[in-house]
Backbone bond lengths (Angstrom), bond angles and torsions (degrees), N, CA, C in turn:
res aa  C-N    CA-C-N  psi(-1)  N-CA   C-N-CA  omega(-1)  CA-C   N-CA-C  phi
1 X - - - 1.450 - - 1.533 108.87 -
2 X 1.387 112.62 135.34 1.762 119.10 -178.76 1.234 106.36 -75.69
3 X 1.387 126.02 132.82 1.483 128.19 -175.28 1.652 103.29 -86.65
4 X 1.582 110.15 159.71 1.457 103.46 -147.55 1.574 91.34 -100.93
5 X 1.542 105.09 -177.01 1.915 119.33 -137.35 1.435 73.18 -96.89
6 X 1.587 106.61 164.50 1.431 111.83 166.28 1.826 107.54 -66.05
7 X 0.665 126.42 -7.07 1.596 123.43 -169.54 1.656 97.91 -104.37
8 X 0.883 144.53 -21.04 1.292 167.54 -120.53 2.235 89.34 -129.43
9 X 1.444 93.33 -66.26 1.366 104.50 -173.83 1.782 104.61 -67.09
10 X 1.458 112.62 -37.24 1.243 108.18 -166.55 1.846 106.08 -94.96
11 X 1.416 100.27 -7.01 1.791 100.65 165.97 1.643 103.69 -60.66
12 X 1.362 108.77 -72.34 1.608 108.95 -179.55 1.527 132.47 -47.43
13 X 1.138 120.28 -6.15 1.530 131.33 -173.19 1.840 94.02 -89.34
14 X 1.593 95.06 135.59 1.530 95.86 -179.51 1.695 122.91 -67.02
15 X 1.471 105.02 -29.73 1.708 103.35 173.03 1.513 112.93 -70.12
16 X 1.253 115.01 1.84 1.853 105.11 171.22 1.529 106.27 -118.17
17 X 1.244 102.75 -3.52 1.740 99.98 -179.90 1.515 105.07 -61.02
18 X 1.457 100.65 132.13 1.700 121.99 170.32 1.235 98.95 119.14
19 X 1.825 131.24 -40.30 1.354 115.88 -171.41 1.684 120.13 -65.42
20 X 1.076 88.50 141.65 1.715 89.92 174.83 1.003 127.47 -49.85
21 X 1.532 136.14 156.62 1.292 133.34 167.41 1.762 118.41 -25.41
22 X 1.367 103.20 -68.44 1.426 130.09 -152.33 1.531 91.72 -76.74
23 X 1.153 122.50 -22.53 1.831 120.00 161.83 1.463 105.19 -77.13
24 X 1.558 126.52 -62.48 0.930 118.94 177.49 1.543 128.98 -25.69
25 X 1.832 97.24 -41.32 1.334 104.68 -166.84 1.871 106.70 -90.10
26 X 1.279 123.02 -3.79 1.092 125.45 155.74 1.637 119.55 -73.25
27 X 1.062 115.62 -44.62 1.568 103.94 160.90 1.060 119.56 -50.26
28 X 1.259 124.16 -62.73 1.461 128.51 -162.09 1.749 106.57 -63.28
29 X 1.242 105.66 -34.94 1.795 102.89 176.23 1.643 125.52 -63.71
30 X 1.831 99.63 -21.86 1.603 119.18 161.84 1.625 106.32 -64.55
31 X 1.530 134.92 -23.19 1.704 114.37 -131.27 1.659 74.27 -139.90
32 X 1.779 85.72 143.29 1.178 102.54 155.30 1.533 128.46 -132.31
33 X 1.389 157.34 178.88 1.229 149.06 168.12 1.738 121.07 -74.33
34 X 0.821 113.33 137.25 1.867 122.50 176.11 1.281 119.99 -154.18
35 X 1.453 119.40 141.62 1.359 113.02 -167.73 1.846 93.88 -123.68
36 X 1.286 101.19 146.05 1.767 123.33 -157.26 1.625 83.97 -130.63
37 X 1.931 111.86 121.34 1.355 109.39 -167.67 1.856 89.85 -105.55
38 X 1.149 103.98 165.11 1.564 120.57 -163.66 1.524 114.20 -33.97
39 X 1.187 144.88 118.15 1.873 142.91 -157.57 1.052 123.85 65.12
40 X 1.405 114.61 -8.08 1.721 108.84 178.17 1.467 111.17 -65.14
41 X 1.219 109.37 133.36 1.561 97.04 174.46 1.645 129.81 -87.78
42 X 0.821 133.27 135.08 1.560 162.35 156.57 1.409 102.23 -36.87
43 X 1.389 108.62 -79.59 2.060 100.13 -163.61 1.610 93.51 -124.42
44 X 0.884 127.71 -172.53 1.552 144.12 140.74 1.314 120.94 -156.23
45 X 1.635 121.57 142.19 1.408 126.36 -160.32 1.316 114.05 -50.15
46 X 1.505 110.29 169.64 1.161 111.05 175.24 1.410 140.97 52.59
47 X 1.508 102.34 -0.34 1.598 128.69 155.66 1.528 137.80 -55.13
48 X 1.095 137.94 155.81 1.470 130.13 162.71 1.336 92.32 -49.60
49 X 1.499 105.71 136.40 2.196 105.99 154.83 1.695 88.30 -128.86
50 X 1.078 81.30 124.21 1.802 100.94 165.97 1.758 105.70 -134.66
51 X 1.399 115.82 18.29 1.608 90.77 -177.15 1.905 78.86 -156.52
52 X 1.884 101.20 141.22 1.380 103.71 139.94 1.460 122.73 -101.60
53 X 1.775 117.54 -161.33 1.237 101.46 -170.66 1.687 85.99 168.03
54 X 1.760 90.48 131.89 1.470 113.39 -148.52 1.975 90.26 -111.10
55 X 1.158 117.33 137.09 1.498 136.07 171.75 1.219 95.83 -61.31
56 X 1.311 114.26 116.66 1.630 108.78 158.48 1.913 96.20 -94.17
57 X 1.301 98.54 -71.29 1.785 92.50 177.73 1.892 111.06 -132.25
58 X 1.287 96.33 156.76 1.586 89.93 -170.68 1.555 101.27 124.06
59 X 1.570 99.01 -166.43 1.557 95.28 178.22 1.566 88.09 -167.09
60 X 1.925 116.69 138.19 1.148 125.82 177.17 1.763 100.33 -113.68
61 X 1.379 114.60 139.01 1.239 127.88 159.79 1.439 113.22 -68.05
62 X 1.314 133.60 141.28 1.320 149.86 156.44 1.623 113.60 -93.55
63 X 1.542 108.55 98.00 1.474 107.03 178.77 1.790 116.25 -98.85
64 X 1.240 96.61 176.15 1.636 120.18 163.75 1.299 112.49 -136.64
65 X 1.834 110.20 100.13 1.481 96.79 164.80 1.678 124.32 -65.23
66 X 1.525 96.20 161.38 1.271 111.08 -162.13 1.820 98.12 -112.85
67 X 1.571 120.35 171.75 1.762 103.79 -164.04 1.499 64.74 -94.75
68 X 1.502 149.93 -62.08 1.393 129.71 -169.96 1.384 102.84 -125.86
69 X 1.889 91.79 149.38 1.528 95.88 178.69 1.658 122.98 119.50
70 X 0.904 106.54 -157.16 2.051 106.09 178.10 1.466 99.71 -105.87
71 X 1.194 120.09 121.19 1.241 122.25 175.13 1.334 116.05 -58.42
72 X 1.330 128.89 164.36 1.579 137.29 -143.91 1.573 84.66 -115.15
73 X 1.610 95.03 129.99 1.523 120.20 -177.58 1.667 100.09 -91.54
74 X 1.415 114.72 118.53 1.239 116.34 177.56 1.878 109.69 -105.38
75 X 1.421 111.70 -49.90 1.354 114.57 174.59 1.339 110.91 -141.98
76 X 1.793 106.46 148.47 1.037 91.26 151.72 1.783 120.15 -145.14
77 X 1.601 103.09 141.49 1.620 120.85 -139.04 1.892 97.08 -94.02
78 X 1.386 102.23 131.44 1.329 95.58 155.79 1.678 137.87 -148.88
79 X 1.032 134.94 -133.79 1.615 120.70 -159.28 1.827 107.00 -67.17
80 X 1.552 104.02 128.42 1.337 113.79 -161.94 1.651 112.45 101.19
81 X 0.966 121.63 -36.06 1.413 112.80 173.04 1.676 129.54 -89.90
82 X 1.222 115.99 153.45 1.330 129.22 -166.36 1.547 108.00 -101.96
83 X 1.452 125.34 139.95 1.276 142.78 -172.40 1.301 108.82 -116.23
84 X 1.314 124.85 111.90 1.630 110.37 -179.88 1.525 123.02 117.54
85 X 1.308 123.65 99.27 1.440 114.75 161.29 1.285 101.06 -138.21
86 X 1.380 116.82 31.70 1.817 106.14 167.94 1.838 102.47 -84.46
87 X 1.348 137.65 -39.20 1.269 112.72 143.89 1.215 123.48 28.86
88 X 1.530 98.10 -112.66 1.287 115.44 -175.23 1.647 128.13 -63.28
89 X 1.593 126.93 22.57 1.269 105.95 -171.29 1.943 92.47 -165.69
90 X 1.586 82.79 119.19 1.849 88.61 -163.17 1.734 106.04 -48.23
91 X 1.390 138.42 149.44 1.565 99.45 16.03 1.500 120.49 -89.24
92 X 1.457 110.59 4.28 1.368 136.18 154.67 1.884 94.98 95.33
93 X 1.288 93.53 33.81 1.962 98.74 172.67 1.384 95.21 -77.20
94 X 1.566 109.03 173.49 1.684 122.11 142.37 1.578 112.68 -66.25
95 X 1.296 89.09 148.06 1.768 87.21 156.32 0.910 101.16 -124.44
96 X 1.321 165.73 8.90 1.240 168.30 -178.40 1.622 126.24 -126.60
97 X 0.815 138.51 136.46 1.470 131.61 163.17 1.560 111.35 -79.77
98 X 1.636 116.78 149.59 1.475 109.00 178.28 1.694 80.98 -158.82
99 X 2.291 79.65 140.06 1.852 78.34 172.72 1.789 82.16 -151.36
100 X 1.261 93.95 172.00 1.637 108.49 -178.67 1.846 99.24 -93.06
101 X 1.541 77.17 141.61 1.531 100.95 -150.03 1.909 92.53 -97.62
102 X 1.205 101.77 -13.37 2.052 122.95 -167.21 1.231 112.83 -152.89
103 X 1.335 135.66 -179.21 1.288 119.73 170.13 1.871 99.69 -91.85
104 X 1.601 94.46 145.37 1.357 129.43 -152.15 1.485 99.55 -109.93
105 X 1.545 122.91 147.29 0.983 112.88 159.00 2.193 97.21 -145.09
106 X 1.488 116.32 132.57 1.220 129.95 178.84 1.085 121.52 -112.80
107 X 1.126 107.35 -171.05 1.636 138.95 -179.22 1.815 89.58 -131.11
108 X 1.483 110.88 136.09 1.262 90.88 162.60 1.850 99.30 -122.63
109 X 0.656 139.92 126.28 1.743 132.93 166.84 1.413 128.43 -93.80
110 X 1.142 119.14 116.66 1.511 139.53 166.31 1.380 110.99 -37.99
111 X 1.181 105.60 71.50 1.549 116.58 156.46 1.974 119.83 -24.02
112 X 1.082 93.33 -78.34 1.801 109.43 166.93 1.571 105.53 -20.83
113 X 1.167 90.47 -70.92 2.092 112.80 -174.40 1.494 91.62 -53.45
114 X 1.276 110.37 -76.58 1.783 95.57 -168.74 1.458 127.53 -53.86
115 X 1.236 122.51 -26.19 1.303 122.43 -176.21 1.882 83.80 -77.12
116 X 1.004 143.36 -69.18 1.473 120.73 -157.12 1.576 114.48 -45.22
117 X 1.607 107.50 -28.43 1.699 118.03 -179.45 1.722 90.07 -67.14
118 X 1.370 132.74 -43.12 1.346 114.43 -155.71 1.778 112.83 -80.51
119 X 1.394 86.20 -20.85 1.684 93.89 166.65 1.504 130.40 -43.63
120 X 1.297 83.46 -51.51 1.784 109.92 -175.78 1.897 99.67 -88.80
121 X 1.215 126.88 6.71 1.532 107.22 -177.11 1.448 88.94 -179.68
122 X 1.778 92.99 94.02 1.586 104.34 170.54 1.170 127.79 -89.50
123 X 1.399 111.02 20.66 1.842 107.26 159.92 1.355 102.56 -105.12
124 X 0.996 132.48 -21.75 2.078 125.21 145.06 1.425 102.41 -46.79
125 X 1.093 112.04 -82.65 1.558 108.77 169.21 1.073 124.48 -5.57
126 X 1.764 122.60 -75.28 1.788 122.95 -162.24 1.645 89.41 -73.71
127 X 1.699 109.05 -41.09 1.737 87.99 -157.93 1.668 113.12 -87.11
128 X 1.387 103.74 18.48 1.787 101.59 168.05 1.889 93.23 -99.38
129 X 1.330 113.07 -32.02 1.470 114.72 -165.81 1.334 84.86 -63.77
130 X 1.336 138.58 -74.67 1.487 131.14 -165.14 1.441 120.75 -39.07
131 X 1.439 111.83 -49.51 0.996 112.34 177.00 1.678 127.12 -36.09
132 X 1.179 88.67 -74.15 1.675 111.85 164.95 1.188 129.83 -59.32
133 X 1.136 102.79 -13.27 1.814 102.76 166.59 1.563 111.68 -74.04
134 X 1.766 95.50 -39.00 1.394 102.31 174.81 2.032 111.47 -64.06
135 X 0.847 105.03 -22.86 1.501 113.37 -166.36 1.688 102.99 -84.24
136 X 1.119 118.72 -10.62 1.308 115.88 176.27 1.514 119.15 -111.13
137 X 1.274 101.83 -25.40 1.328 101.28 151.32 1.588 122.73 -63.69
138 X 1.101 102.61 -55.79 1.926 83.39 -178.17 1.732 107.84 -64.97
139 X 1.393 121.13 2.60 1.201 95.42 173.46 1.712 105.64 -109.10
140 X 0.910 125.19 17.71 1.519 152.25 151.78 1.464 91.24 -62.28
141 X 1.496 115.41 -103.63 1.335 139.50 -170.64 1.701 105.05 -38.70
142 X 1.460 142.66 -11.76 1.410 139.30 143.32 1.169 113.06 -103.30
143 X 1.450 126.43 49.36 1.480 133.43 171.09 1.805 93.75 -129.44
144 X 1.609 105.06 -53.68 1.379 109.72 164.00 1.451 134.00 -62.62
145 X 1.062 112.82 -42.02 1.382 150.16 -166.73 1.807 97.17 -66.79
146 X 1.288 119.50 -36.36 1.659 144.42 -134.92 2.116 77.57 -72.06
147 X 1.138 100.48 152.16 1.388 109.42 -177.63 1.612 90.08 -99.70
148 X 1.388 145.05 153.23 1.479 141.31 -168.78 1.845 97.95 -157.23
């Protein structure tokens, strides 16, 4: 059996459901696959973010460093879910730390690349902006939410 296209993988995932093909297939021409082996980390705050990057299998922790100590576990994300919307919104740092909690396997997407596609095609545009607006809120709402 042929294993399926990146656009293929990111049609079925519920945060891209509704976009069209031909969007779909603009993401997927940004993203490629990478595998992150158990603690390696993914982002750390206050970094360049130029890329998100969707769980295919595995599971990534969502941290908060701490000035001492184990940094504060806010989420943790797995296959089907998306990591990342500092990307899209200057000064385009992390705010969060994220590392693989198991061995991981992603999508990572070129932030950079897609925002020039959203330039040129603002209904990619609003319906990635929506998306992610929604996506930062729930990671708001498990920052608040966080039992302490």
């Amino acid at each position: 059996m042929a294993s399926k296209s990146v656009q293929q993988i990111l049609g079925e995932l519920e945060f891209f459901r509704g976009l069209s093909a031909e969007h779909l297939a603009v993401i997927a021409e940004c993203a490629r696959q990478e595998d992150l082996g158990a603690q390696q980390r993914l982002v750390r705050r206050n970094t360049p973010a130029d890329a998100f990057y969707v769980v295919l299998d595995g599971k990534i922790g969502v941290e908060i460093p701490t000035p001492s100590g184990p940094p504060l576990h806010v989420q943790s994300l797995g296959a089907g879910q998306v990591v990342g919307w500092s990307w899209l919104i200057p000064p385009y740092k992390w705010h969060m730390d994220a590392r693989a909690v198991e061995h991981t396997a992603l999508l990572v997407v070129d932030g950079k690349r897609l925002l020039t596609r959203c330039d040129t095609d603002s209904v990619l545009g609003y319906a990635l902006m929506k998306r992610f607006a929604q996506l930062m809120g729930e990671r708001l709402r498990a920052v608040v939410d966080r039992d302490v």
